[in-house]
C-alpha positions in Angstrom: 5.8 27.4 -21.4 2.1 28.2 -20.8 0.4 26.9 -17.9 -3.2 27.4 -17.7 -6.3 26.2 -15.8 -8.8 25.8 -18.7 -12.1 26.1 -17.2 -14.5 28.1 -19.0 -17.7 25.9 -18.4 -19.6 26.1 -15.0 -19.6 22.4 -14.9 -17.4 19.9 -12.0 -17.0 16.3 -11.4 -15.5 14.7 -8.8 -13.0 12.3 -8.9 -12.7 9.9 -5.6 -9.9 7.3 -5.1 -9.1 4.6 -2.5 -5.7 3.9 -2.5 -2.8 1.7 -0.2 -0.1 2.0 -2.2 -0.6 5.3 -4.3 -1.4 3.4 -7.6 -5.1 4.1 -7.6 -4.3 7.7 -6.7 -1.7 8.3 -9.6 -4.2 7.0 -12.1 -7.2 9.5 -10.3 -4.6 12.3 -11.1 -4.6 11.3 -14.4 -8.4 11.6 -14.8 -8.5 15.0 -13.2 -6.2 16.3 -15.7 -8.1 14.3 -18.9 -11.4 16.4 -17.2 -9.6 20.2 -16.7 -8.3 19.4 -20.4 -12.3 19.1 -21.1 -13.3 22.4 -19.1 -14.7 20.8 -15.9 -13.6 21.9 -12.7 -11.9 19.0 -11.0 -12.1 17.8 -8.1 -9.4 14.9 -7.1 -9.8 13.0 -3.6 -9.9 10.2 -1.3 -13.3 8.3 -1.2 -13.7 9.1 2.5 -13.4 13.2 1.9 -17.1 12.7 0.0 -20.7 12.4 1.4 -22.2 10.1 -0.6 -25.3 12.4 -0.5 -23.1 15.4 -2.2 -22.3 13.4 -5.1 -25.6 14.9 -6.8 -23.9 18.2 -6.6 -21.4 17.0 -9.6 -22.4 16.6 -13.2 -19.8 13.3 -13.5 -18.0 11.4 -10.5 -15.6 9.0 -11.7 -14.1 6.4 -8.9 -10.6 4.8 -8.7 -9.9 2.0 -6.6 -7.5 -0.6 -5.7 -8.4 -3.9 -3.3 -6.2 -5.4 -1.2 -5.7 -9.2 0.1 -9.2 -10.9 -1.0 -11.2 -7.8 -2.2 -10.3 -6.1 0.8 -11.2 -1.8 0.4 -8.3 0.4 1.2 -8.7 2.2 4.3 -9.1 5.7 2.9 -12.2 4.2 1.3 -13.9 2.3 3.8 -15.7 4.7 5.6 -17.7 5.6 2.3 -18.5 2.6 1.3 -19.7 1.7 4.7 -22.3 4.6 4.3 -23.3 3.3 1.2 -24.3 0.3 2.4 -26.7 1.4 5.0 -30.2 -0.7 4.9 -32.2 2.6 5.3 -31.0 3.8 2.0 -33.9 4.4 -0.5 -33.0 2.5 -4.0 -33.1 6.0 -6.0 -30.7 7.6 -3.4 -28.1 8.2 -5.8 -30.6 8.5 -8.9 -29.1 11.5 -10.0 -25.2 10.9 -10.2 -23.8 9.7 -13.1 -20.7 7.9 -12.5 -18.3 5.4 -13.8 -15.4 3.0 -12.4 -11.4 2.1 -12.7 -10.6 -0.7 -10.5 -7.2 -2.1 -9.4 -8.1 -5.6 -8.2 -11.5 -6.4 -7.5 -13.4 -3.4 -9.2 -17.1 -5.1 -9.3 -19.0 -2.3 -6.9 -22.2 -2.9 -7.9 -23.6 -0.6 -5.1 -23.3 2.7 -6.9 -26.0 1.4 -9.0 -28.3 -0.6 -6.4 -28.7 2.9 -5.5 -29.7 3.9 -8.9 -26.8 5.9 -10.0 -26.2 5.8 -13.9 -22.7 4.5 -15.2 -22.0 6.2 -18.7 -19.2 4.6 -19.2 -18.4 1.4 -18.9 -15.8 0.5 -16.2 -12.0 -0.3 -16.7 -10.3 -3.0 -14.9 -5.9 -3.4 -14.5 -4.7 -6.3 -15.6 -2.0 -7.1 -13.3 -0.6 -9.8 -14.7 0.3 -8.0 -18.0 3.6 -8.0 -19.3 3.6 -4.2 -19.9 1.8 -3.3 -16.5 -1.1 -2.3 -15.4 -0.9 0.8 -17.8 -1.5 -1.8 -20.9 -5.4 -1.6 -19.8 -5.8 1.8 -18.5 -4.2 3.9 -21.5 -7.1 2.1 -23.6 -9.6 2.6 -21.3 -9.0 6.7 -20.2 -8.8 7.1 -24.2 -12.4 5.2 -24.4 -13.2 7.7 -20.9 -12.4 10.4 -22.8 -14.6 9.8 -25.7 -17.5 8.7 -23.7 -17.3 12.2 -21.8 -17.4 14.2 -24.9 -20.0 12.3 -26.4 -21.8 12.7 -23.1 -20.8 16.6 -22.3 -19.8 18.1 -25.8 -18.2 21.4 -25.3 -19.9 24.2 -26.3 -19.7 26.2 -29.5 -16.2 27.5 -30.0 -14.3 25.6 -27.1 -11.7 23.3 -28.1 -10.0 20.7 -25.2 -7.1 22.1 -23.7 -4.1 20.1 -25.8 -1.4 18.3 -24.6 1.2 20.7 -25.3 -0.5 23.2 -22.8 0.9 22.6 -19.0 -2.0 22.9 -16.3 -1.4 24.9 -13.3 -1.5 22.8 -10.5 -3.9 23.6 -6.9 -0.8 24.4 -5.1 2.7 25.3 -5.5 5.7 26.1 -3.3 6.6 29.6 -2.5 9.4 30.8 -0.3 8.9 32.5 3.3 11.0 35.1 2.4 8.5 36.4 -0.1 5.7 36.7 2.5 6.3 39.0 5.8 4.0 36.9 8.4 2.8 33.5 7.7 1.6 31.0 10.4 2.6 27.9 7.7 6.0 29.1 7.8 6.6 28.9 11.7 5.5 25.9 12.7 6.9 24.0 15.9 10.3 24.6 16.4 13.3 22.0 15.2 14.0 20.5 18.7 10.4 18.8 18.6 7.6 17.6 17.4 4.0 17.4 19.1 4.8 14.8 21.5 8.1 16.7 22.3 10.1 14.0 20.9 12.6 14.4 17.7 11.4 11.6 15.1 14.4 10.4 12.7 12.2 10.2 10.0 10.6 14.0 10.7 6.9 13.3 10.9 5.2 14.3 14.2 2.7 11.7 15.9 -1.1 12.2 16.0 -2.2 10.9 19.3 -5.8 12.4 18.7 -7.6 10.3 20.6 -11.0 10.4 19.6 -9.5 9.0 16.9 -8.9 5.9 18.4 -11.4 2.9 19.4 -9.7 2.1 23.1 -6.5 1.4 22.3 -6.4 0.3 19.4 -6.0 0.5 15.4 -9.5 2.3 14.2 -11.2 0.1 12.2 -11.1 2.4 9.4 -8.1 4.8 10.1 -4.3 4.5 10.9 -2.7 5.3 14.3 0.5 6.9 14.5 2.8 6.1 17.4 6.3 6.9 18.3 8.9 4.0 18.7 12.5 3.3 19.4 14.3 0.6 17.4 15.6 -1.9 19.9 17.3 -4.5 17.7 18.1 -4.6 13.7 19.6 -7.8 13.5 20.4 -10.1 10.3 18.9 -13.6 10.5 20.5 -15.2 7.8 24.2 -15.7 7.1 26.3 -13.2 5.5 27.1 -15.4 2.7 23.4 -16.2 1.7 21.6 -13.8 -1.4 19.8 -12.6 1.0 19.9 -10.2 3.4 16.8 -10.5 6.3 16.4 -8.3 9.0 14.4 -9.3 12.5 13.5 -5.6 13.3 12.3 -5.2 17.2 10.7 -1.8 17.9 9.0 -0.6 21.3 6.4 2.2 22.0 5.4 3.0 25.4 2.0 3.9 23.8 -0.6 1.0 24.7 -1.2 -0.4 21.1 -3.6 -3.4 20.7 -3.4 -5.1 17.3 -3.8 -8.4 15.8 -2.3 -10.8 13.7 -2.3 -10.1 10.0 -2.0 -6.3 11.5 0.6 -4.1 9.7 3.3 -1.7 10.0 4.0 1.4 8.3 7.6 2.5 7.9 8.0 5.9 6.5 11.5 6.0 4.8 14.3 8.9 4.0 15.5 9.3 0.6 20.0 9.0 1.3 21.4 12.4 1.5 23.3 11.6 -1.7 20.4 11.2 -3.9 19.0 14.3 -2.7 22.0 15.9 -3.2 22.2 14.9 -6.7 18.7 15.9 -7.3 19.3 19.6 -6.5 22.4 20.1 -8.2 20.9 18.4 -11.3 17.8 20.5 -11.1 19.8 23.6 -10.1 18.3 24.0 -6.5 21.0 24.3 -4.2 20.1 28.0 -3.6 17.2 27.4 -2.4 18.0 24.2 -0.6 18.0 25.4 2.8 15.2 28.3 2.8 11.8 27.7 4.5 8.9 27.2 2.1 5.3 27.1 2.1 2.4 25.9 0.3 0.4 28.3 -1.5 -2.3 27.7 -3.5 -3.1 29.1 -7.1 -5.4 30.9 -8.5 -7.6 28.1 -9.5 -11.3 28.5 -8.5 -12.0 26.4 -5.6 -14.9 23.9 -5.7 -15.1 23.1 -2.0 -13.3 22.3 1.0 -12.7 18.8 -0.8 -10.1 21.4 -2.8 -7.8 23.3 -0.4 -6.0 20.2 0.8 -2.4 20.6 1.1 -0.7 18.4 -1.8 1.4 15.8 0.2 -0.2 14.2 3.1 3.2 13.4 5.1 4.1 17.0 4.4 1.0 17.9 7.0 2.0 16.4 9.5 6.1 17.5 9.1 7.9 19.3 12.3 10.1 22.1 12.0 11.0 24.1 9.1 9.6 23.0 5.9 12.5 23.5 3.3 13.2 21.7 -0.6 16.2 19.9 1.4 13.6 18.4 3.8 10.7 17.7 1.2 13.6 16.0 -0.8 14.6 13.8 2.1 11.3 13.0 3.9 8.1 13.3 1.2 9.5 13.1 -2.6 10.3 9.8 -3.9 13.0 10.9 -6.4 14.0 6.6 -7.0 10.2 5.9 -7.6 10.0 4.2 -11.5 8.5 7.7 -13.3 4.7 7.3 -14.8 3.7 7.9 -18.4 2.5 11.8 -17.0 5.8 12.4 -15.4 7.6 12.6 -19.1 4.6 14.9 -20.6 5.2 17.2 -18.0 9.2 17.6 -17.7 8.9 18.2 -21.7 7.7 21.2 -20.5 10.6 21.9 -18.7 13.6 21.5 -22.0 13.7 23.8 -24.7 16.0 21.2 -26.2 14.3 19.8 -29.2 15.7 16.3 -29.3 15.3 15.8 -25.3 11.4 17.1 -25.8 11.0 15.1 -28.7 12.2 11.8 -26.6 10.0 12.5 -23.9 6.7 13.5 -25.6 7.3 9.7 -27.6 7.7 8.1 -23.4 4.2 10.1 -22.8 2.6 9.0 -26.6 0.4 5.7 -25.4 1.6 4.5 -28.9 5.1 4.2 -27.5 3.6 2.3 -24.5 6.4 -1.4 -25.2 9.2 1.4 -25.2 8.2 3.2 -22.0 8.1 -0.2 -20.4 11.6 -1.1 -21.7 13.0 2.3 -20.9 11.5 2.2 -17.1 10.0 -0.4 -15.6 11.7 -3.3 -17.1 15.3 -1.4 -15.8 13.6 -0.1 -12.5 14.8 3.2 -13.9 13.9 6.0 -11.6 13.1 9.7 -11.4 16.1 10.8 -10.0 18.4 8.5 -13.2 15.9 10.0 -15.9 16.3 14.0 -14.9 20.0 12.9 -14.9 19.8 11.5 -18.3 17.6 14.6 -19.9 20.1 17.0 -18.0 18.6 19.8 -20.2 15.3 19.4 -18.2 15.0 21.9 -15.4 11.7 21.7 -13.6 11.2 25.3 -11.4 11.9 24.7 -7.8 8.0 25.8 -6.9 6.5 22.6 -8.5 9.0 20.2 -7.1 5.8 18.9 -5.0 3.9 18.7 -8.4 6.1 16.9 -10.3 7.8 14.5 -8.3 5.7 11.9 -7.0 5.0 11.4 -3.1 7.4 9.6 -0.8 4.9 6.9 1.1 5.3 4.4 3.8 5.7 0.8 3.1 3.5 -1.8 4.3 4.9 -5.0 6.9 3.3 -7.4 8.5 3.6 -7.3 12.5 5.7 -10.8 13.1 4.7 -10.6 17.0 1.5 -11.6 18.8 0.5 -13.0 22.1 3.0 -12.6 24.4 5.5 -11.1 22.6 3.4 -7.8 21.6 3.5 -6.1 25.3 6.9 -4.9 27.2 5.3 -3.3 29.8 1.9 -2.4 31.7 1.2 0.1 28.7 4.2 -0.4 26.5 3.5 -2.3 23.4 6.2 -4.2 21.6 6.6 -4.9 17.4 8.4 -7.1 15.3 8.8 -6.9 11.8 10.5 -9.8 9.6 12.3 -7.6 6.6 13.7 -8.9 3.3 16.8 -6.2 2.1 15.9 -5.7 -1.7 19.4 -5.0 -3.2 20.0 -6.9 -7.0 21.1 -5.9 -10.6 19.0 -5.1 -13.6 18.9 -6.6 -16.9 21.5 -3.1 -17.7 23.6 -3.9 -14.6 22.9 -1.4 -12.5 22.3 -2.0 -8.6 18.9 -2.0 -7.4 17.9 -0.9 -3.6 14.7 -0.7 -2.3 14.3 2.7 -0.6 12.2 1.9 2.7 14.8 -1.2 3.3 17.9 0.3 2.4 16.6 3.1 5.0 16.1 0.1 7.5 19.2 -1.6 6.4 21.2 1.6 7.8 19.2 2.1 10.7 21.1 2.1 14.5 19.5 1.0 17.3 18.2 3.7 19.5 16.3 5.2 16.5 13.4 7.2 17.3 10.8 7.3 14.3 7.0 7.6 13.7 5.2 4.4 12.6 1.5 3.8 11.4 -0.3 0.8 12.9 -3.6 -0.3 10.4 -5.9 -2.9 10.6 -4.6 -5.9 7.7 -6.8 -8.8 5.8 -6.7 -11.7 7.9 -9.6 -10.4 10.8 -8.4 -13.0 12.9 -10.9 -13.5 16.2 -10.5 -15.3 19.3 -13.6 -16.8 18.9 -12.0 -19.1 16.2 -9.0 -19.8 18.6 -10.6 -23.9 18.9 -11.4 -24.3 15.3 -8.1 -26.2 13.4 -5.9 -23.7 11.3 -3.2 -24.7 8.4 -1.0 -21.8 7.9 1.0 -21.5 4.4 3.8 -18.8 4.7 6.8 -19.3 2.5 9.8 -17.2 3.0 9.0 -13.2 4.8 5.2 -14.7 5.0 5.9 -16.8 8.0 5.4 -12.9 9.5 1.9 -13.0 10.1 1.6 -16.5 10.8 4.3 -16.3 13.6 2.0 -13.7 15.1 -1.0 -15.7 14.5 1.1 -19.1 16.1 2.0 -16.7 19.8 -1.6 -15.5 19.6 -2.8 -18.9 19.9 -0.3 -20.1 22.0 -1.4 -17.6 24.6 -5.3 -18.3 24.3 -4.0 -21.9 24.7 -1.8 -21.0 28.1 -5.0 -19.0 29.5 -7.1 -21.9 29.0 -4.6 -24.3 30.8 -4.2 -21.9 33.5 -8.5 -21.9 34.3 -9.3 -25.1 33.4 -6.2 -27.4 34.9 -4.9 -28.1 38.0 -2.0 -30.2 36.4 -1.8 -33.8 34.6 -2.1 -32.1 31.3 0.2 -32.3 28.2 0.2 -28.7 26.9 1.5 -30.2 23.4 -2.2 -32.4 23.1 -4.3 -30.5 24.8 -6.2 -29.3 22.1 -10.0 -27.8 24.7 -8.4 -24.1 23.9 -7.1 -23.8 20.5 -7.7 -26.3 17.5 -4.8 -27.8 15.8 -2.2 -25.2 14.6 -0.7 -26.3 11.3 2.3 -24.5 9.5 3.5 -25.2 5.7 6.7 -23.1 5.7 8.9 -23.0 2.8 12.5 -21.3 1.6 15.6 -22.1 -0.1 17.7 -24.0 2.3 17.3 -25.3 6.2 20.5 -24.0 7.1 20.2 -20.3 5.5 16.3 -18.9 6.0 14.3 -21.5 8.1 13.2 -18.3 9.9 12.5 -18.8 14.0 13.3 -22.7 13.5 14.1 -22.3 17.6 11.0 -20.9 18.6 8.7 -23.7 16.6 10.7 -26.6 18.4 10.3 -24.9 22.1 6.1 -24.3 21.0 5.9 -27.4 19.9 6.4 -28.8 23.4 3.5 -26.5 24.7 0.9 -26.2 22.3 -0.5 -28.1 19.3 1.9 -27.4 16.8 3.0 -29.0 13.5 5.5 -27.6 11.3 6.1 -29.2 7.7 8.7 -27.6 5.6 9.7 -27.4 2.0 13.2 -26.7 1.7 13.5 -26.0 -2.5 17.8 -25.9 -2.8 18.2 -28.3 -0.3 18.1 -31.3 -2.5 18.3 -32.0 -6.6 14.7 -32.2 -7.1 13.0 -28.5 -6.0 10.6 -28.8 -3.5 8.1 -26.5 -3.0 5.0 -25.7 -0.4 2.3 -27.3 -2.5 4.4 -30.2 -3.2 4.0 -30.8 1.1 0.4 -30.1 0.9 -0.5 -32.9 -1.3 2.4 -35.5 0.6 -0.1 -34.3 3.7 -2.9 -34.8 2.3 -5.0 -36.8 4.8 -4.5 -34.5 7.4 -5.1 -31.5 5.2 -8.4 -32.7 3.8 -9.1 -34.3 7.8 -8.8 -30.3 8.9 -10.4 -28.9 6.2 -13.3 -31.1 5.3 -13.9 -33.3 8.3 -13.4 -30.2 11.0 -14.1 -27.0 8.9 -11.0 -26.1 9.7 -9.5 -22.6 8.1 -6.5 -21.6 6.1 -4.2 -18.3 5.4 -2.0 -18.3 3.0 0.6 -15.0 3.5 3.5 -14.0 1.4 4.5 -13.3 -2.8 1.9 -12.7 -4.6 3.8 -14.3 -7.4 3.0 -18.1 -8.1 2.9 -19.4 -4.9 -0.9 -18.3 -4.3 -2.5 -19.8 -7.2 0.0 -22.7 -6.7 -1.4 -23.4 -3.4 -5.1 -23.2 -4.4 -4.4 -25.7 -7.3 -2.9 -28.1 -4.7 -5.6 -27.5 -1.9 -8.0 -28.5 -4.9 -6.1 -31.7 -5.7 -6.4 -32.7 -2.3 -10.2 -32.1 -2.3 -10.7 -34.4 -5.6 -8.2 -36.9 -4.1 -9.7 -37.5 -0.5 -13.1 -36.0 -0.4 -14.2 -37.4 -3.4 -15.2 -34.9 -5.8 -14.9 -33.7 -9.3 -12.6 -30.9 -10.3 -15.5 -28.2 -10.9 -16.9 -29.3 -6.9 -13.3 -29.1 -5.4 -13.0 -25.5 -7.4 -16.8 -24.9 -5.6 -15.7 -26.2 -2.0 -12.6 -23.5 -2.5 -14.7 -20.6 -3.2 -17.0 -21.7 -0.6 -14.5 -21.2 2.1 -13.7 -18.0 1.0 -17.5 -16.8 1.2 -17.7 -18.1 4.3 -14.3 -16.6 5.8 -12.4 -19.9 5.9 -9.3 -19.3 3.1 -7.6 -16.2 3.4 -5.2 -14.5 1.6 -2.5 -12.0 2.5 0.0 -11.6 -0.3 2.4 -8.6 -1.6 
């Protein structure tokens, strides 16, 4: 095995990424090793790390980036792009960076080149919806990225692209403690505590920085960490239904102010018995226990952009920092493996046919078979190094290798009333779906965040993230009509949405009435709040049925349902939408009213816009093409929005 860093040339390009879920920053991995294997130093990072001024200072910059909700940037990108788009910007301000673009969503960023940057290649787009994944578009496009470079920045006389079958040294790998005789990295806080002198289950300290924060609340481009306890984990439907829903209730006696649509970052353990079977597969039980570092190699650094440590969880840890903990807390060892992950553990077998096996998983010809082998199984990491049980990957790049353990994403269920406990505590609920099922080969499937939530006791300290989601709901909209679609874990957001209102509703009854009022009709606070709520069956998952009957009686609140088992004929959200038509198109049309739709981003969401049309046609009298216009009018203008996951 020869690992290298293969740059001879004094040229450097900069790759920047904006990422939610760590797609967008797996495939900007992927273009920093295609440019090291074409001798340019490499710089990999999130959008936000660059000045757009200092882009002029790289020969290429190449930018990877996934949207969220309707074209929504992801937070670690937001900040850049708002720079960008500052009016005082001449339209040669960028005149000298030659760039190009992968998006994953909504990649048309025309501002790079309103500011008269030059795209030399053209960009790549995912394809979502593509049977073999999103890597059926970008294995075509990095080859044509590849070309385009070369064609662009030929190497010079004698220099030959670093092959495949050469391993690159990463910027950092893991070193032991005991190698080193004083190191402040390897005595950090003590075990007993974290910043905030609390013990956090899940082992990541909070950053309570506060000029971090705007008040108290979420910065608008940034993600605050709080402490919480778990007060209830309760199933809300019936143990014989398929499936299992939690009602999480968490409490922080940090003063939080968020808003519907607002989210909540969970960051999960891996179960002691995966990790366990990870180390003895990989041979790492010696070193299990023994405090670790990162160090960095001896690759030339291009700038502070460069000396970041690896894994971003792994900053902010408490206590000794062993392979155990980064195991447990930061490694996801049951993520579904990439294409890169089997070109670099055949680095790691000297076992022909095991090598031979995986170099055909990382050949982009074998793309149908690396589907069939992976995703279409949800095989993961952990069940491949099981299967190749030659393949033994050197305890120093576990953090290399494996890919990073990140928080998943829920939407806040609680607003109004039901987000405060206390003069400055702040309360959350989360609506959870358990994902437990088979594969196509039989084997049982568990989500790793819920089946960390599933096992969760009350009394559970742990560190959250609190971020700003896609709705931007505002008060001042509180007296326009709303129609809220939220089938199955979607109703989350729109229960928050529904106490929000009800509470601008109760202040305005409480300053503007003396009494003689009917809370339920009183409409001079809050327009009409409509909900289109769907599920299987009334009995099993009509999620907070109690609460909508009790509002009803002091708000204005209507609640149609779709109950799809409950009956021979499946009935479905849209199919309620066009029964209610006259009062849809009466809100939408006659009163400008606005709509979110929240929930799988499946079907349902194209579904829903193909019924919302049919209404238009039916009662507002217009063609198909002016329904499809009055639709993407009222997303311009803020009026449909979309949360889906």
């Amino acid at each position: 095995m020869t690992a290298i860093k293969g740059q001879d040339h004094d040229r450097i390009a900069a790759v920047g990424y904006g990422s939610e879920t760590g797609n967008a920053q797996e495939y900007a991995e992927e273009v920093g090793h295609l440019l090291e294997r074409l001798h340019f130093q490499t710089v990999v990072t999130t959008l936000d790390a660059f000045e757009p001024a200092s882009l002029a200072r790289f020969d290429i910059v190449i930018v990877v980036i996934s949207t969220t909700g309707q074209g929504d940037l992801p937070i670690n990108a937001r900040l850049f792009w708002k720079k960008l788009l500052q009016r005082k910007l001449p339209p040669d301000y960028l005149g000298n960076v030659e760039f190009t673009t992968f998006g994953l969503g909504d990649s048309s960023y025309p501002q790079l080149l309103q500011l008269g940057a030059h795209e030399i290649c053209q960009r790549g787009e995912a394809d979502e919806q593509h049977e073999e994944g999103q890597d059926a578009s970008w294995i075509p496009w990095s080859a044509t990225l590849r070309q385009c470079i070369l064609d662009e920045y030929p190497l010079k006389h004698g220099i030959e692209p670093i092959p495949e079958t050469v391993l690159l040294k990463p910027n950092w790998l893991l070193s032991s403690c005991l190698d080193v005789k004083t190191d402040q990295s390897c005595t950090k806080i003590s075990e007993s505590q974290s910043a905030d002198g609390r013990l956090y289950a899940n082992g990541i300290s909070v950053d309570e920085e506060p000029s971090l924060l705007l008040g108290n609340g979420v910065p608008e481009s940034g993600i605050r960490q709080i402490g919480v306890t778990l007060e209830e984990n309760k199933r809300v439907t019936p143990l014989g239904h398929w499936q299992d829903v939690r009602h999480l209730h968490l409490s922080s006696p940090s003063r939080v102010d968020y808003d519907p649509g607002d989210v909540l970052t969970i960051y999960p353990l891996n179960s002691n018995e995966d990790v366990t079977n990870i180390l003895t597969s990989m041979d790492w039980k010696d070193i299990a226990e023994q405090t670790l570092r990162f160090e960095a190699t001896d690759r030339t650094q291009i700038s502070d952009l460069d000396r970041s440590s690896p894994l971003t969880t792994a900053q902010q840890h408490h206590g000794r920092l062993t392979l155990r903990k980064l195991l447990t807390h930061h490694l996801d060892i049951r993520a579904i493996p990439r294409r890169s992950f089997f070109s670099t553990i055949a680095h790691f077998t000297d076992d022909p046919s095991q090598k031979e096996r995986l170099l055909e998983f990382a050949d982009p010809k074998y793309i149908d078979e690396l589907y069939d082998y992976t995703t279409r199984p949800r095989r993961s990491v952990l069940e491949v190094l099981q299967e190749f049980d030659t393949v033994k990957i050197p305890w120093q790049w576990a953090a290399h290798v494996l890919p990073e353990l990140r928080g998943r994403q829920f939407s806040i269920a609680s607003g109004g009333p039901k987000k405060q406990i206390s003069a400055q505590g702040t309360s959350f609920e989360l609506l959870v779906a358990i994902i437990k099922y088979k594969t196509v080969i039989r084997r049982l499937r568990e989500g790793v965040c819920t089946r960390y939530i599933a096992g969760l006791p009350t009394g559970t300290d742990m560190t959250v993230a609190v971020q700003r989601g896609g709705l931007h709901i505002h008060a001042s909209e509180a007296q326009r009509p709303v129609i809220m679609i939220g089938p199955g874990t979607g109703i989350a957001p729109m229960r928050s949405l529904i106490w929000e209102r009800y509470q601008w509703h109760q202040l305005h009854l409480g300053t503007s009435h003396k009494g003689g009022h009917d809370p339920a009709t009183d409409s001079g606070a809050i327009g009409e709040t409509v909900l289109f709520y769907g599920c299987r069956n009334k009995e099993a998952d009509f999620f907070y049925n109690e609460e909508w009957e009790t509002l009803k009686a002091q708000m204005p609140l209507r609640i149609f349902t779709a109950f799809s088992r409950d009956q021979a004929a499946k009935i479905y959200v849209q199919d309620i939408l066009r029964q209610e038509s006259e009062l849809v198109s009466d809100l939408l049309l006659s009163k400008r009213g606005l709509v979110y739709v929240c929930g799988s981003s499946g079907k349902m969401p194209q579904a829903v816009r193909t019924a919302l049309t049919d209404v238009f046609e039916r009662c507002g009298d217009m063609s198909h093409a002016e329904a499809e216009q009055y639709l993407q009018n009222m997303e311009k203008e803020g009026r449909y929005k979309q949360e889906t996951w």
